[in-house]
C-alpha positions in Angstrom: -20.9 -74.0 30.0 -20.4 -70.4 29.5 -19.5 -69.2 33.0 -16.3 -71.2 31.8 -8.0 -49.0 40.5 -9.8 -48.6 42.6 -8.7 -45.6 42.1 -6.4 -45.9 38.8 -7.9 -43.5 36.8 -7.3 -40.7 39.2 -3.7 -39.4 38.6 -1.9 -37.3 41.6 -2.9 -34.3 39.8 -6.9 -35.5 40.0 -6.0 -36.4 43.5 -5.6 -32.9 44.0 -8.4 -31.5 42.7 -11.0 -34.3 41.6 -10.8 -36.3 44.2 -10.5 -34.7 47.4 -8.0 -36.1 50.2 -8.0 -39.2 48.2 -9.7 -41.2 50.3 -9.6 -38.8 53.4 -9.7 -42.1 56.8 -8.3 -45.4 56.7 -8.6 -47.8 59.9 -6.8 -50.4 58.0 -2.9 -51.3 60.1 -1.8 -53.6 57.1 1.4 -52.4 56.4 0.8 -53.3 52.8 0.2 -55.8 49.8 3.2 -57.9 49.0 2.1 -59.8 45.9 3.7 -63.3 45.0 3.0 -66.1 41.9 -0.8 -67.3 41.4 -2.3 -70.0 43.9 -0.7 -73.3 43.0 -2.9 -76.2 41.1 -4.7 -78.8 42.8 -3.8 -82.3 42.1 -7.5 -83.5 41.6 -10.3 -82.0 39.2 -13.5 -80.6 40.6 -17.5 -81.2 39.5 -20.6 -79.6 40.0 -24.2 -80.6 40.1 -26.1 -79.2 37.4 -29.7 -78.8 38.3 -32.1 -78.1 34.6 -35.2 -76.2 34.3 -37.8 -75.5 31.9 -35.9 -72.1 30.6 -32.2 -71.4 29.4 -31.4 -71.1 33.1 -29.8 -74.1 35.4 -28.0 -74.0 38.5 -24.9 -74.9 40.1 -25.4 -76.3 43.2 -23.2 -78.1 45.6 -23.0 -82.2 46.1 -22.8 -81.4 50.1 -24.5 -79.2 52.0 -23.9 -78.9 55.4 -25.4 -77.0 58.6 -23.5 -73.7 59.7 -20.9 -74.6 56.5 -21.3 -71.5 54.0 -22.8 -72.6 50.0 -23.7 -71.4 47.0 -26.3 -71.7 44.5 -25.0 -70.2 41.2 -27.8 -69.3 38.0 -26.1 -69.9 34.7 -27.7 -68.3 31.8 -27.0 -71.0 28.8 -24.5 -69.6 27.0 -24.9 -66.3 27.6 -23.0 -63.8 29.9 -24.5 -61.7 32.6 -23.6 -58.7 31.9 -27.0 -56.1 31.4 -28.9 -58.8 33.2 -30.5 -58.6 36.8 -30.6 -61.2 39.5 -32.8 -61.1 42.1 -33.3 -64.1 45.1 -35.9 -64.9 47.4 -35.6 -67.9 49.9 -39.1 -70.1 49.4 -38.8 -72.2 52.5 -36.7 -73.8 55.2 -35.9 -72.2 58.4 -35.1 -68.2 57.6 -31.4 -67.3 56.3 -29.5 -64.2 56.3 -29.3 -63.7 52.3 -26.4 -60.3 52.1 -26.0 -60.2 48.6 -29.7 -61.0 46.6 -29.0 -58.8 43.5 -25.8 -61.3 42.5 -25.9 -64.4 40.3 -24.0 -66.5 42.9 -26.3 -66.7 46.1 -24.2 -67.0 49.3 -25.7 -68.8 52.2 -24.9 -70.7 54.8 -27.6 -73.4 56.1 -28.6 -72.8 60.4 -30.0 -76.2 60.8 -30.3 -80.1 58.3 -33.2 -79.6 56.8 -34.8 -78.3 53.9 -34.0 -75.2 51.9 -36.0 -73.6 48.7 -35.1 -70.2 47.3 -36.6 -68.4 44.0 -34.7 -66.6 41.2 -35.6 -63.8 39.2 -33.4 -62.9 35.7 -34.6 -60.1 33.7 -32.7 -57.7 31.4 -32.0 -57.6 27.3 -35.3 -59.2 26.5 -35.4 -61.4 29.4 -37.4 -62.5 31.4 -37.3 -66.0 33.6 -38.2 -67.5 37.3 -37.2 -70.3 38.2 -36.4 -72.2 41.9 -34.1 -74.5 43.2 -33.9 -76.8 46.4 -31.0 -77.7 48.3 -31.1 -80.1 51.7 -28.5 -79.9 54.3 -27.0 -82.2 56.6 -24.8 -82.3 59.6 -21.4 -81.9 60.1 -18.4 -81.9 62.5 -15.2 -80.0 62.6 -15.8 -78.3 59.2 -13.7 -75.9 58.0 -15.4 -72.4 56.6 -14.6 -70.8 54.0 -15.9 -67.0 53.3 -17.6 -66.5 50.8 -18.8 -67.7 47.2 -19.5 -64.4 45.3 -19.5 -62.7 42.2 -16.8 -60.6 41.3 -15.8 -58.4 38.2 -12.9 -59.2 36.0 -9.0 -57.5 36.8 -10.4 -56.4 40.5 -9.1 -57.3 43.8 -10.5 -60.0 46.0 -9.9 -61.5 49.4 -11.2 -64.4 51.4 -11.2 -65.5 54.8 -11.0 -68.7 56.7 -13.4 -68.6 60.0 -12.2 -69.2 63.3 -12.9 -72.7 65.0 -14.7 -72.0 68.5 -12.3 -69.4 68.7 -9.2 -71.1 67.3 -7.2 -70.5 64.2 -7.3 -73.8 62.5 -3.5 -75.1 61.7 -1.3 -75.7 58.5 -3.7 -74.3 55.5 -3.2 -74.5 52.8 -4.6 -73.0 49.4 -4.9 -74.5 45.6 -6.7 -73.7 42.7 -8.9 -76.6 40.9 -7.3 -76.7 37.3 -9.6 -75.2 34.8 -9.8 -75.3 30.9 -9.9 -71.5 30.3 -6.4 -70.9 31.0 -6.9 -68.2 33.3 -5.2 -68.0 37.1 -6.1 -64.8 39.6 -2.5 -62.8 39.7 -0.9 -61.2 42.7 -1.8 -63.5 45.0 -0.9 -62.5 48.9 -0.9 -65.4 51.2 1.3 -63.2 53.8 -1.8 -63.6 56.0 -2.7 -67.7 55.1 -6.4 -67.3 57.0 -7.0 -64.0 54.3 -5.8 -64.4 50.7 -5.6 -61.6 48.7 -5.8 -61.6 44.9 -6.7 -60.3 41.4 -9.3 -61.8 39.1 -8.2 -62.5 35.6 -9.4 -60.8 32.6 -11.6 -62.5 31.1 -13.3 -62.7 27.6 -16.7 -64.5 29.2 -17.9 -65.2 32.4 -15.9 -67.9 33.9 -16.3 -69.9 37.1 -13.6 -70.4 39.4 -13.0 -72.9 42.3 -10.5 -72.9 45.0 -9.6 -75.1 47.7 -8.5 -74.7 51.2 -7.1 -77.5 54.0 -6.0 -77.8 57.3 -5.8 -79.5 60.7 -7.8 -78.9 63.5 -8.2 -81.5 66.9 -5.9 -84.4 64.7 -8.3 -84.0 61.5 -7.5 -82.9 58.1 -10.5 -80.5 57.0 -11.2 -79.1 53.5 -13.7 -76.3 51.8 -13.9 -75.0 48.6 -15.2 -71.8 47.3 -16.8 -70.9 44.0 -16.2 -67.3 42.6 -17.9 -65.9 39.4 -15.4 -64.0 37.4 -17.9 -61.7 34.9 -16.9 -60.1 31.9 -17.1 -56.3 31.9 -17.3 -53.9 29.2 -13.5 -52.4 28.3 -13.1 -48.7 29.6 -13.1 -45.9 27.1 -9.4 -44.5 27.3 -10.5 -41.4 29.0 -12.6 -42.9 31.4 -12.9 -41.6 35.0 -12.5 -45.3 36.0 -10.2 -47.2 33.8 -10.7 -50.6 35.6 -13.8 -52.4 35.9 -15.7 -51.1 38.9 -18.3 -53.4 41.1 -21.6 -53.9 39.4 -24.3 -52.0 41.2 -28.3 -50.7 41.6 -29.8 -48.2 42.9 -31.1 -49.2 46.4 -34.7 -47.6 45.3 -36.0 -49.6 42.2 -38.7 -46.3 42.3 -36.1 -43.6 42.6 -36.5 -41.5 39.6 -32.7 -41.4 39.5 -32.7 -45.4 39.2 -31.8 -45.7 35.9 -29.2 -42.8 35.4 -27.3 -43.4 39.6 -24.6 -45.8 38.3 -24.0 -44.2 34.8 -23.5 -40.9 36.5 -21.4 -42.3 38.8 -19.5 -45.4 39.5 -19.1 -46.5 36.1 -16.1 -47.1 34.2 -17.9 -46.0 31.0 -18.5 -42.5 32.6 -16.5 -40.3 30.1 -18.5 -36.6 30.7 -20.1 -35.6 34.4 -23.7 -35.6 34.2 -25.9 -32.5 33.7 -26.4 -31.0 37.2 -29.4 -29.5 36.4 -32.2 -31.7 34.9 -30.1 -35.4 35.3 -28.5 -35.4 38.7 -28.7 -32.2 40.6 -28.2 -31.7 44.2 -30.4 -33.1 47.1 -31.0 -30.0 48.4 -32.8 -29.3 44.9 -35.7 -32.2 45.4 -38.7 -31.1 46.8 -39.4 -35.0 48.6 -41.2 -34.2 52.0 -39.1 -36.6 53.9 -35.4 -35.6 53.7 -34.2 -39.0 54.4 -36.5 -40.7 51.3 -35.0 -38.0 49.8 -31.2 -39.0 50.4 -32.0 -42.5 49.8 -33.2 -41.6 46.1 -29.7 -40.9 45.5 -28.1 -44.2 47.1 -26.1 -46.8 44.6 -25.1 -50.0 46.5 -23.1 -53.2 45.2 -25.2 -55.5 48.3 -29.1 -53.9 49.6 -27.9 -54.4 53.2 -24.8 -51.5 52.6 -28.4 -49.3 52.2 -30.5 -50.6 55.0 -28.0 -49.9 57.4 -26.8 -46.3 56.2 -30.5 -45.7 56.3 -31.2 -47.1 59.5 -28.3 -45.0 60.6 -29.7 -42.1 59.0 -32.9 -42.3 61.0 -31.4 -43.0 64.1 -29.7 -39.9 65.0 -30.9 -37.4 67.3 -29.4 -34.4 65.5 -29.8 -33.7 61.7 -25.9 -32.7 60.8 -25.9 -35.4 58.3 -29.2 -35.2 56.7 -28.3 -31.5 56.4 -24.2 -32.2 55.2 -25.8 -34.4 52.4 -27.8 -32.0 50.8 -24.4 -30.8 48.8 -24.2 -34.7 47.4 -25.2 -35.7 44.2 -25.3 -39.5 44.9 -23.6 -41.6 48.0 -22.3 -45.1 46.7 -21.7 -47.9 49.2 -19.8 -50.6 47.3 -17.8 -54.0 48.5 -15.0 -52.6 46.5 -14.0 -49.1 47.4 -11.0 -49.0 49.8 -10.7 -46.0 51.2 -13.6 -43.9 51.1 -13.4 -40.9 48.9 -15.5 -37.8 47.5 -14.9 -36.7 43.9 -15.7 -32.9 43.1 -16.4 -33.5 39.3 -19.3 -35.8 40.3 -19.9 -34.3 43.7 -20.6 -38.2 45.0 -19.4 -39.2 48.0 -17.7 -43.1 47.7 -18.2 -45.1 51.1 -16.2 -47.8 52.3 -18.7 -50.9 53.5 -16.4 -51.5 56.3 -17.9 -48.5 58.0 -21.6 -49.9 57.8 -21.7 -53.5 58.8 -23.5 -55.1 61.4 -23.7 -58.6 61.1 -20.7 -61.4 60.4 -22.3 -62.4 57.3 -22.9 -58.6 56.3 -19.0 -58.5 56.8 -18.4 -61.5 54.8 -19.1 -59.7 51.6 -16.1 -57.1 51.7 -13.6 -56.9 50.1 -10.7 -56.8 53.0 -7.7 -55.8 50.1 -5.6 -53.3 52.3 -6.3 -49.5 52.0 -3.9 -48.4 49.5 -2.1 -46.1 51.7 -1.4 -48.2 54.4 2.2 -48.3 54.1 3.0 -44.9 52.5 4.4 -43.7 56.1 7.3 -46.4 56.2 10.1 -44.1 54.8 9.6 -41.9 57.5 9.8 -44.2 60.4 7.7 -43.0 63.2 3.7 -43.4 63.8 1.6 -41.4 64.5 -0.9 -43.1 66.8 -4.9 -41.7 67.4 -8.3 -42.4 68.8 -11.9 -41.7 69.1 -12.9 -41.5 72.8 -16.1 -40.5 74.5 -16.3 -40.4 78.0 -12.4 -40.7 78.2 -13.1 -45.0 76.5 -13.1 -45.4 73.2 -15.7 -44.5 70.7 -16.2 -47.8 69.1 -15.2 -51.2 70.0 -12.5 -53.1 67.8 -13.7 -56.5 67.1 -11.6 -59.2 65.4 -12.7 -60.0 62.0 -11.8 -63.9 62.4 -14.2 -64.4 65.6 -18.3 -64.3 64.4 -19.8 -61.7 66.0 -22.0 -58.8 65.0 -22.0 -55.3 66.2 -24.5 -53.0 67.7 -25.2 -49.6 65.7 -23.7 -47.6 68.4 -20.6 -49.3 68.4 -21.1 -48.7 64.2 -21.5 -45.1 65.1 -18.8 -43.6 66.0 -16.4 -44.9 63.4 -19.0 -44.3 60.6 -19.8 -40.7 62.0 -16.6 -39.6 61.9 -15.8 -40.7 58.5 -19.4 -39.0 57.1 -18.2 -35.6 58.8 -15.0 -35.9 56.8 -16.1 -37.0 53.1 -18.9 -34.3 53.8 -16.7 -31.4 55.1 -15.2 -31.6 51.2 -18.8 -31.8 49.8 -19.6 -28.5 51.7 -16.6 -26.8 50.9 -16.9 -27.7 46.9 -20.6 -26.5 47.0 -22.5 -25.4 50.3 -26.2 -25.3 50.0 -25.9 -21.3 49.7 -24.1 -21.5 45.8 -26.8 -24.5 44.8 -29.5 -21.9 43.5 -26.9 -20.0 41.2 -25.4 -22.9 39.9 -24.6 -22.5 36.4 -23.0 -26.0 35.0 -24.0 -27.7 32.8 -21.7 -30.5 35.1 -19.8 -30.1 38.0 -16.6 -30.0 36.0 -17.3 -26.4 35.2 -18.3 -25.3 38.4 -15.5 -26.6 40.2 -13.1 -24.6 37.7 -14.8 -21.1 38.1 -15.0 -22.3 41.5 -11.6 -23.3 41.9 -10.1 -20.2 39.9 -11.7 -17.7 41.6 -10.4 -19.4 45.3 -13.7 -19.0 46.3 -14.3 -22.5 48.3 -14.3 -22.2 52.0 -10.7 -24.1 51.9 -9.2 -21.4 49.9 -10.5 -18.8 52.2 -8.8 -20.7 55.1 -5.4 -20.9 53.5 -5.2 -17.2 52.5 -6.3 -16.3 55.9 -4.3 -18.6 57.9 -1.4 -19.9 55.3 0.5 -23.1 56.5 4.1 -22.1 56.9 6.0 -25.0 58.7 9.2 -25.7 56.8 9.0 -29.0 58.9 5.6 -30.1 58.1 6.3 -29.7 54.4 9.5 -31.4 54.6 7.8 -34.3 56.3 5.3 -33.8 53.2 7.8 -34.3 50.8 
């Protein structure tokens, strides 16, 4: 069967004036990514269930299904690959599910009750055009072990997954393989520092390829076992002056009737994107649509890897009793929301702002999808050997509530709030600086990549006015710099 960096491209110098602070927050307190060999092989072969239709789609489905165990359903184009195709799921029947990532070709699930389950596929793309449904039925089980999650991933990126908690219990002596496979590919720097959350890179690969791992353990004197399917899809190979030169998380515009839909990802989290796009009649500001409601406005511009990323930022959106943030996002050009981008970041070429999904959750399963691969900087500080501690507070208690990743449970949007504003107020302070609303009118282009330069030469950013007027002048500071 045929399904047999993050911020690379940006150099230091970029850093400085592409991509503004690089990132600007991380919450993450990893102290790094240590990498070792690739997962060792497991001693036994693994099968699938192959479920035919009429069309050149079938599906991959499970032999066991259990309740409140996660599963997959995966739809295999017949020899073909995925790529330029869309994917779209709807569940048919059974008691409702929380489905977090529809748009992918591996649908992630996990059954509430043993009964039942139907859910609909739509594949469309490069003269394509099928529907097709599958049924699953689950059953009951004790003492499972949980792995999260099945899903889709691009070639050469980085992955994690996590092991759930057992009515609040780690579960004891886990252990990892991979089932052997005839493509001769392994994921790479594999991190089992943290056995509950492996860390990893998907191979390159020359056609989409499925992968299966396997995890063990004990827990109350039984050995328990899950496995996990992960999609490994071939990408196209960046151009050698890309702004992305790795493979970047395939993604949609949130709005099927934006009329940006079709241009969003090309313009901006691609890693085919060569040239910025014409900031005049392709992707101008948001301040420069005319859409009566500011928010439907906003969301025109919004570019997600998973819908939910979206609803959420939306719901957010509309939620607050002030308008600083529908008002600081009128100097974006797009916002993207993407499982894969650790830390956040605004880039000044493109005038996007790139969110980390870790800001936006509010369910577990929401949370499932992430990618928890360790903000890059997390351990540039070491050398120095001190901390420096912070926090949020509001009414002297902290802004938002910490809440351990291995225990299921959701969050409200106020404790999502506080961390989420603060990050918006920083990626959009750089926005505002680059290009406040005032400039938008006079812009001359024809992409941001000239602006910025006349901008940048001509010191005339608000940041530039700050520095000339009050110039930093620690010796200290810039030795700790160093």
């Amino acid at each position: 069967m045929p399904l047999s960096q993050k911020l690379g491209p940006y150099s230091l110098l970029a850093c400085a004036m592409l991509v503004s602070a690089c990132g600007g927050d991380s919450n993450n307190n990893d102290q790094g990514t240590p990498t070792s060999s690739a997962f060792e092989i497991c001693s036994e072969n693994i099968t699938y269930s192959i479920a035919d239709t009429n069309s050149q789609l079938t599906f991959i489905v499970e032999h066991h299904y259990a309740k409140d165990k996660p599963g997959s359903i995966i739809a295999n184009l017949n020899q073909q690959d995925s790529i330029g195709k869309t994917f779209l799921w709807q569940q048919i029947s059974g008691p409702s599910l929380e489905l977090t990532a529809v748009n992918s070709q591996v649908l992630a699930f996990t059954p509430t009750s043993n009964q039942d389950y139907a859910f609909k596929v739509t594949v469309s793309g490069d003269n394509i055009s099928i529907e097709e449904m599958v049924s699953i039925t689950a059953d009951s089980a004790d003492n499972i072990l949980r792995i999260n999650s099945d899903h889709q991933m691009v070639n050469r990126t980085d992955a994690s997954l996590r092991i759930q908690n057992i009515n609040g219990q780690v579960p004891e002596n886990i252990s990892w393989c991979m089932y052997p496979s005839d493509n001769n590919k392994a994921f790479t720097n594999v991190d089992l520092s943290d056995i509950t959350r492996p860390l990893f890179v998907a191979p390159n690969v020359d056609t989409d390829q499925l992968f299966s791992l396997k995890a063990t353990a004990s827990f109350d004197g039984q050995t328990i076992s899950d496995d996990v399917n992960l999609l490994v899809t071939k990408e196209k190979a960046a151009p050698a002056d890309a702004y992305f030169s790795y493979p970047v998380a395939r993604t949609h515009a949130y709005k099927h009737d934006s009329p940006y839909a079709n241009q969003l990802a090309s313009c901006v989290y691609s890693n085919q994107f060569v040239e910025p796009c014409n900031i005049v009649n392709v992707l101008p500001f948001i301040s420069q649509d005319t859409n009566p409601d500011p928010i439907d406005t906003i969301m025109d511009r919004v570019l997600v890897s998973h819908d939910w990323m979206a609803a959420n930022f939306e719901a957010y959106l509309r939620a607050q009793t002030h308008n600083d943030f529908v008002e600081l996002l009128q100097s974006v050009t797009a916002i993207v929301i993407s499982y894969d981008i650790r830390p956040a970041f605004y880039a000044g070429y493109i005038g996007a702002i790139y969110l980390d999904p870790e800001y936006l959750w509010l369910t577990s399963a929401q949370r499932d999808t992430i990618n928890e691969t360790p903000d890059y900087r997390s351990n540039f500080g070491e050398e120095l050997n001190y901390l420096s501690p912070y926090r949020y507070v509001k009414n002297n208690d902290y802004a938002g509530q910490y809440i351990e990743i291995g225990n299921r449970t959701n969050r409200t949007m106020e404790n999502m709030s506080s961390n989420l504003a603060r990050l918006l107020y920083h990626e959009l302070a750089h926005a505002n600086d680059y290009y406040p609303q005032s400039i938008h009118a006079n812009i001359q282009g024809p992409t941001l990549k000239e602006e910025y330069q006349r901008r940048y030469e001509a010191n005339a950013m608000t940041s530039d006015q700050l520095n000339i007027r009050y110039p930093l002048t620690s010796t200290e500071m810039y030795g700790l710099a160093n």
